[in-house]
C-alpha positions as CSV (number, residue, x, y, z in Angstrom):
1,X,338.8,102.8,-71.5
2,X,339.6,106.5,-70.6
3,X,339.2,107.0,-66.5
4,X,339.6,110.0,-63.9
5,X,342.5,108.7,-62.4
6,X,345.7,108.7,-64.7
7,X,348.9,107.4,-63.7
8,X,352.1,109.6,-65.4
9,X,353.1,106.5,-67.1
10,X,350.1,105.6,-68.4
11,X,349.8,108.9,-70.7
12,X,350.7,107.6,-73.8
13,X,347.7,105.0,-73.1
14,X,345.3,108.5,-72.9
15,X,346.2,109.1,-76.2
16,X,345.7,106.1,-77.7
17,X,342.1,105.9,-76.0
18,X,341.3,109.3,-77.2
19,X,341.8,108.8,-80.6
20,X,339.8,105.5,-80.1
21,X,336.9,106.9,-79.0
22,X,337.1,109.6,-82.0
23,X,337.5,106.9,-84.3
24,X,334.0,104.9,-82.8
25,X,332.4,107.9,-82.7
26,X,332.8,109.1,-86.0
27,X,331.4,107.8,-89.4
28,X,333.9,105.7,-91.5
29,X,332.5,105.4,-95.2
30,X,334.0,103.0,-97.7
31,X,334.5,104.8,-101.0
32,X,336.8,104.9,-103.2
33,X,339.9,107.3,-103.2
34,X,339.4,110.8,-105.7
35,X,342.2,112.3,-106.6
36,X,344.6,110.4,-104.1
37,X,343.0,111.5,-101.3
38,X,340.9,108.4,-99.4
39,X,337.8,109.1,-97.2
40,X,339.6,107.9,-94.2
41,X,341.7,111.3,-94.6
42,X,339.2,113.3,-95.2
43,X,337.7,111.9,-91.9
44,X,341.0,113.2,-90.3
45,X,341.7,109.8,-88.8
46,X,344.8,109.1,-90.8
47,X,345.1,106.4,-93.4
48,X,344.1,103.1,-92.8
49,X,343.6,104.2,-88.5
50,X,340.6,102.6,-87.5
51,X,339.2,101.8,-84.3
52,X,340.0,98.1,-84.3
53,X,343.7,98.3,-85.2
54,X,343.7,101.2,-82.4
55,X,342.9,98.9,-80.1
56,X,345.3,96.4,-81.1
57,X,348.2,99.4,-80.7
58,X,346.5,99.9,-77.2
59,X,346.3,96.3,-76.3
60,X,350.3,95.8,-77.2
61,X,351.3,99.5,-75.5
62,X,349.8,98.6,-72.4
63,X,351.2,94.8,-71.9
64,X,354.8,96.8,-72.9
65,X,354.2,99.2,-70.0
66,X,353.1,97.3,-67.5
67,X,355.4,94.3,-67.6
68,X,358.1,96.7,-67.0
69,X,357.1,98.5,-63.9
70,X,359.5,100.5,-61.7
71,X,359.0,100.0,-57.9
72,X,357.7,103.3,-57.6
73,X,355.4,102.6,-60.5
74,X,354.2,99.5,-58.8
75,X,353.1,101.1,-55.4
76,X,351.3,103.6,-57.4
77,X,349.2,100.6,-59.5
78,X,348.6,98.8,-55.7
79,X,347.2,102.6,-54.9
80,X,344.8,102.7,-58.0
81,X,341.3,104.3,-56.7
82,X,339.9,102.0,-58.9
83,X,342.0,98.7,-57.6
84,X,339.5,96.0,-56.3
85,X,339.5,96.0,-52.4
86,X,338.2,93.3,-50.0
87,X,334.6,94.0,-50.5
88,X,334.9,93.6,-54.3
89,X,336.6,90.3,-54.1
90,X,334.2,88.9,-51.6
91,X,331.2,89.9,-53.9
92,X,333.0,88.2,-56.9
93,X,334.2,85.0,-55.7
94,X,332.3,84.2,-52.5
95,X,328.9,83.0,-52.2
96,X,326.5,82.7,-49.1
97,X,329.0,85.3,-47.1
98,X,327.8,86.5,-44.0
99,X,330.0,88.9,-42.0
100,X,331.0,89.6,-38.0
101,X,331.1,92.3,-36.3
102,X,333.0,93.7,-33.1
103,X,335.9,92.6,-31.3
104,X,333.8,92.0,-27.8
105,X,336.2,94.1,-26.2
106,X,335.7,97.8,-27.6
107,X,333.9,98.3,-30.5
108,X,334.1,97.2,-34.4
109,X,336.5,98.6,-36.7
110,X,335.2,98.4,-40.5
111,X,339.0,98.7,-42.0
112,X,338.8,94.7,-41.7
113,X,336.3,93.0,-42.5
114,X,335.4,89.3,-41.6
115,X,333.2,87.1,-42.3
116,X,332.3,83.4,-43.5
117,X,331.3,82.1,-46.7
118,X,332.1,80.1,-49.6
119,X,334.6,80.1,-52.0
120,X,334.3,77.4,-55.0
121,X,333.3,74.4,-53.1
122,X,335.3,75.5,-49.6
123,X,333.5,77.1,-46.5
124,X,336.2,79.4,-45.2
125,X,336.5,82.3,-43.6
126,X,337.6,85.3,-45.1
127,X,339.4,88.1,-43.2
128,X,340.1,91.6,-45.3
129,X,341.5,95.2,-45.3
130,X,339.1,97.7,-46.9
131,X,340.3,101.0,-47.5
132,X,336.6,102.4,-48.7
133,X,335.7,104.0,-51.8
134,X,334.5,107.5,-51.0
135,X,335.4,110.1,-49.1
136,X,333.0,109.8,-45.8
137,X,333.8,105.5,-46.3
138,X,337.7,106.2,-46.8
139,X,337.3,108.3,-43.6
140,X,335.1,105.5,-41.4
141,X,337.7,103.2,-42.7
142,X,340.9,105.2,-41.2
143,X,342.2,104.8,-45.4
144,X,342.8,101.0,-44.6
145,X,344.9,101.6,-41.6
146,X,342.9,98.9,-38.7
147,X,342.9,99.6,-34.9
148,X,343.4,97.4,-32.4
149,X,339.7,96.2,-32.1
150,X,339.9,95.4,-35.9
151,X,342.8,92.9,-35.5
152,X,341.0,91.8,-32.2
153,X,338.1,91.2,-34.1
154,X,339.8,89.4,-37.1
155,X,341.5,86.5,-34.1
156,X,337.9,86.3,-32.7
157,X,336.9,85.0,-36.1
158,X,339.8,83.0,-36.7
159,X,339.5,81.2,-33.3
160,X,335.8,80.5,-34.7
161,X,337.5,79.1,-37.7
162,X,339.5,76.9,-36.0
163,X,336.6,75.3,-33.8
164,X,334.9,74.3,-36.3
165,X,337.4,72.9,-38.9
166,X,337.4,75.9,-41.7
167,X,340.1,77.2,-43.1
168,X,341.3,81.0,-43.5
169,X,341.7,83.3,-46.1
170,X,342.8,86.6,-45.6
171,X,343.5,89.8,-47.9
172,X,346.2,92.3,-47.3
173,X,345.7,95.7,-48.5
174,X,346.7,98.3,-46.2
175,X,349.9,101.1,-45.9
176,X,350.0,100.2,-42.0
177,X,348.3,100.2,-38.6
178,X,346.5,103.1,-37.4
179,X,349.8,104.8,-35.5
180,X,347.2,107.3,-33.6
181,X,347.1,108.1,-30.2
182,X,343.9,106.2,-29.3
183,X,345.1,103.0,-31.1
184,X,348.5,103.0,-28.9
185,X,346.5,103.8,-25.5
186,X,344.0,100.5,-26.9
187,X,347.1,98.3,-27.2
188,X,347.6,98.2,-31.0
189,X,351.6,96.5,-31.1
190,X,350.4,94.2,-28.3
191,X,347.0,92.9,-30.8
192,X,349.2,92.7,-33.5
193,X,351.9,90.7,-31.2
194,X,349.0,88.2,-30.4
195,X,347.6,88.0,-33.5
196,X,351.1,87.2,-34.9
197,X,351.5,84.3,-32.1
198,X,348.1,82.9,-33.0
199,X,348.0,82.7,-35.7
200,X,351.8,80.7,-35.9
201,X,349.7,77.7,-33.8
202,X,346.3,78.3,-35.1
203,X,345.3,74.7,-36.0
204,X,343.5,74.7,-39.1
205,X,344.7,75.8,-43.0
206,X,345.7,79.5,-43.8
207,X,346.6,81.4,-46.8
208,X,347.2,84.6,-47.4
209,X,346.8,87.0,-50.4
210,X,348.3,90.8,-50.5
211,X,346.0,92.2,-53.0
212,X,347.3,95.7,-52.8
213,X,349.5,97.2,-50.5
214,X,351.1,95.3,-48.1
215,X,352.9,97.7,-45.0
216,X,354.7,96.7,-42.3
217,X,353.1,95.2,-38.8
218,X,349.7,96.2,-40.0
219,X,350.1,93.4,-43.0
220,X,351.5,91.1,-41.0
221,X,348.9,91.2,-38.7
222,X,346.2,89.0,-40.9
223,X,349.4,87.1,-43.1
224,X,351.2,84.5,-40.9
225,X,350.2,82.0,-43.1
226,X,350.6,78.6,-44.7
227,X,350.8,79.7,-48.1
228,X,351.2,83.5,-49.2
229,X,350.6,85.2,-52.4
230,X,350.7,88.6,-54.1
231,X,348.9,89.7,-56.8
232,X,351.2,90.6,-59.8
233,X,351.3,94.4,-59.3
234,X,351.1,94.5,-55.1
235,X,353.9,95.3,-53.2
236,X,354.9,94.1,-49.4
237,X,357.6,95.5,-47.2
238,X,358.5,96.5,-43.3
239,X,357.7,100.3,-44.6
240,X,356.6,102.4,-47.1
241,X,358.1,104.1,-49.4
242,X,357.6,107.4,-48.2
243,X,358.3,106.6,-44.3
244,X,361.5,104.7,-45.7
245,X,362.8,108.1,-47.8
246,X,361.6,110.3,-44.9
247,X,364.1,108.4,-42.5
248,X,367.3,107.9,-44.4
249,X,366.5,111.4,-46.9
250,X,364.8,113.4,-44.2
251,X,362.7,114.3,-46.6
252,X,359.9,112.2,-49.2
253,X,360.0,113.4,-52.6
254,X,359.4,112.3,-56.0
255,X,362.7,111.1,-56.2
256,X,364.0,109.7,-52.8
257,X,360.4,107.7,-53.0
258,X,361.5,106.2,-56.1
259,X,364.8,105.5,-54.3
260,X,363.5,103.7,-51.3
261,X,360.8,101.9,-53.2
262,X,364.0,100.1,-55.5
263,X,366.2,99.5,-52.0
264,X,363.0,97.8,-50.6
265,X,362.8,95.4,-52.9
266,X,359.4,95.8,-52.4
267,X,357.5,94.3,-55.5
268,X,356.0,90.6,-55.9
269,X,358.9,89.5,-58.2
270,X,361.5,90.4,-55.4
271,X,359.3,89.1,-52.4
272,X,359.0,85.5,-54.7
273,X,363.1,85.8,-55.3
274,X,363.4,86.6,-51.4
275,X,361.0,83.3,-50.4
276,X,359.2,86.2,-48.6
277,X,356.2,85.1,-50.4
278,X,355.1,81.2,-51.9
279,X,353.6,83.1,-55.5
280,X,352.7,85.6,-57.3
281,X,349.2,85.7,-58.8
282,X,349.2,87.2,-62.6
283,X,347.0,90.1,-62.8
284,X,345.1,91.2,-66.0
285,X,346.6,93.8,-68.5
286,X,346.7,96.8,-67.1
287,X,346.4,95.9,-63.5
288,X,343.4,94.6,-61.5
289,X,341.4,97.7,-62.0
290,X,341.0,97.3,-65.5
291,X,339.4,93.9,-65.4
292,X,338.6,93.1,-61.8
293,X,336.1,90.2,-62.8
294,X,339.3,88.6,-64.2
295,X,341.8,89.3,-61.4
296,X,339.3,88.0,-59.0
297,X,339.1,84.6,-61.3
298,X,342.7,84.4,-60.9
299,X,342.9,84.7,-57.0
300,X,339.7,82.1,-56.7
301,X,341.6,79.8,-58.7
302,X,345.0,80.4,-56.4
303,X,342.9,80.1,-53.1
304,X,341.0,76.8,-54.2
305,X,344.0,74.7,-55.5
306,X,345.6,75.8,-52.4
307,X,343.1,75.4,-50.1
308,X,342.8,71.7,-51.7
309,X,346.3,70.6,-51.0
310,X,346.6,72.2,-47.4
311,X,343.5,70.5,-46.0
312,X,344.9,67.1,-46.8
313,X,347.8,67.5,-44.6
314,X,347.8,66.8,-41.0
315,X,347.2,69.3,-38.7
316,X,350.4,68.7,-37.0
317,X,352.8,68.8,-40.0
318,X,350.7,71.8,-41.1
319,X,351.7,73.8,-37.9
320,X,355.6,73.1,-38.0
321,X,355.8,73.9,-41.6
322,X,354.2,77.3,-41.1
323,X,356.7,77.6,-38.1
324,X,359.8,76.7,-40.3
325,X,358.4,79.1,-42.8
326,X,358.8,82.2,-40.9
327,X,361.9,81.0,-38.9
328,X,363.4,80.3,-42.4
329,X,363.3,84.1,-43.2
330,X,366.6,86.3,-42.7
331,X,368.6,83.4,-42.1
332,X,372.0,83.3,-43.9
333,X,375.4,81.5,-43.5
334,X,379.0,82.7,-44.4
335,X,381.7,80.6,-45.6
336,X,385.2,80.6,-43.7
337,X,387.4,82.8,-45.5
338,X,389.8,81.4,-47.3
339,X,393.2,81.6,-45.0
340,X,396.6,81.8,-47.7
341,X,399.2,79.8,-46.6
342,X,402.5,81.1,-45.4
343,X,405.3,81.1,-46.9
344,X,408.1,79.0,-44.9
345,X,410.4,80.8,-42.7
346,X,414.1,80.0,-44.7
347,X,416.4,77.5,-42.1
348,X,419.4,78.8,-40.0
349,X,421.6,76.4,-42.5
350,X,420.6,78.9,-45.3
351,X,420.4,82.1,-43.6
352,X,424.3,81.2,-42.2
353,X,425.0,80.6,-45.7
């Protein structure tokens, strides 16, 4: 249960796990009580503490805790070392994958990752962030954060797609687009700009999942989509938290990051409220990196029942309901204010009087 990594909320939860593991690792004799005293206190566990009924404690602590997340809580679940990435979904609920490399233009980029297989009884084509596990992959990765070529290479595989009738499914899990020099000089707005118009007239089924994080241009870049989902404890916005509190704070601390991350409305329930997204995909308790072989059951049931409606649609509907989708977002409409009558000016007759 116990890990490296521990979030500050999650302490309590430490506890609890250390005192578990004390309790299996120690030996619990049934005998009866001398002189008031019970072996189980002798054993220092406390009476009637076993490992079982620890876990039960744990079990109810941790659903507590995590279905009342703050914002800032939530980004730091989607940030988890231990969160499942592209990679470890595609291994889970893909068979027969086989992946693509390079964009034909420049190079290949491996923070997305593309490739065909099956999932359930649906060839597709998944499209991904990764964001690497070690240091030297974290580093050939750029943290998650694509280049131009990457998002190049993603439309490449999508126009593929498209030829031959499979649908798309892509994962989201990344803080942004590389912002370095050498990106901008390559073109990176302009990819993402032509990715995003693709994509909009692309003519075969898409859905999209943000599995972790879910920043700004460099999300949106893979996620014009038919259908959009988040996983329960992954958050989506124009910004993160820390660039948001940086601009309006001047400064990114522990507590204007907590700040930004409530105005953002940020989290799945608030992206689901804001028709931002079409679902949100329960996670395990305690997050997807507790139990990533049942998170990844979850988002292979999501992706097939969706994959099932959409391809039954035609192709032209399909295409101006993903339009309407995205023109639907930020639109609004005020009611006339209310204009009071005035009162009537009194006659000449009664002002003479």
């Amino acid at each position: 249960m116990s890990s490296f990594y521990q979030l500050e909320f999650e302490k309590p939860l430490r506890e609890l796990e250390e005192r578990i593991a004390r309790a299996e690792a120690e030996p619990r004799v049934a005998v009866p009580a001398h002189g008031g005293v019970s072996a189980t206190a002798e054993l220092g566990l406390g009476e009637g503490e076993d490992a079982e009924s620890l876990r039960r404690e744990h079990a109810a602590l941790l659903e507590r805790l995590y279905s009342a997340l703050s914002p800032w809580d939530t980004v730091r679940v989607a940030r988890h070392p231990a969160r499942p990435q592209t990679p470890d979904y595609i291994e889970r609920i893909a068979r027969d994958f086989v992946e693509i490399h390079g964009d034909r233009r420049y190079g290949d980029d491996p923070a997305i990752v593309c490739g065909f297989g099956r999932i359930g009884r649906h060839k597709c084509l998944i499209v991904g962030h990764q964001k690497g596990r070690t240091t030297q992959e974290k580093i050939a990765c750029h943290f998650g954060c694509a280049h131009p070529e990457g998002y190049r290479k993603a439309l490449r595989a999508m126009k593929l797609a498209e030829k031959f009738g499979v649908p798309v499914v892509t994962l989201v899990d990344t803080p942004g687009a590389y912002p370095g020099l050498g990106a901008e000089e390559r073109g990176q707005a302009e990819a993402i700009a032509v990715n995003l118009r693709e994509m909009a007239r692309l003519r075969t089924p898409i859905v999209s999942i943000i599995i972790g994080e879910g920043g700004s241009g460099g999300a949106l870049g893979i996620a014009v989509a038919d259908r959009v989902a988040m996983l329960q404890h992954a958050w989506y916005s124009v910004i993160s938290p820390e660039g948001c509190a940086a601009i309006l704070w001047k400064q990114a601390n522990a507590e204007t990051n907590r700040a930004a991350a409530e105005a953002l409305r940020m989290t799945a329930a608030d992206n689901l409220e804001l028709g931002i997204i079409d679902a949100v995909i329960p996670e395990p308790p305690g997050g997807a990196h507790r139990d990533p072989n049942a998170a990844a059951r979850c988002l292979a049931e999501w992706i097939e029942g969706e994959l099932e409606g959409l391809r039954e649609r035609p192709t032209d509907d399909l295409l101006e309901a993903r339009y309407q989708r995205f023109r639907r977002m930020g639109a609004f409409s005020e009611d006339e204010p209310l204009v009071e009558p005035k009162e009537a000016a009194p006659s000449s007759r009664a002002e003479s009087n």
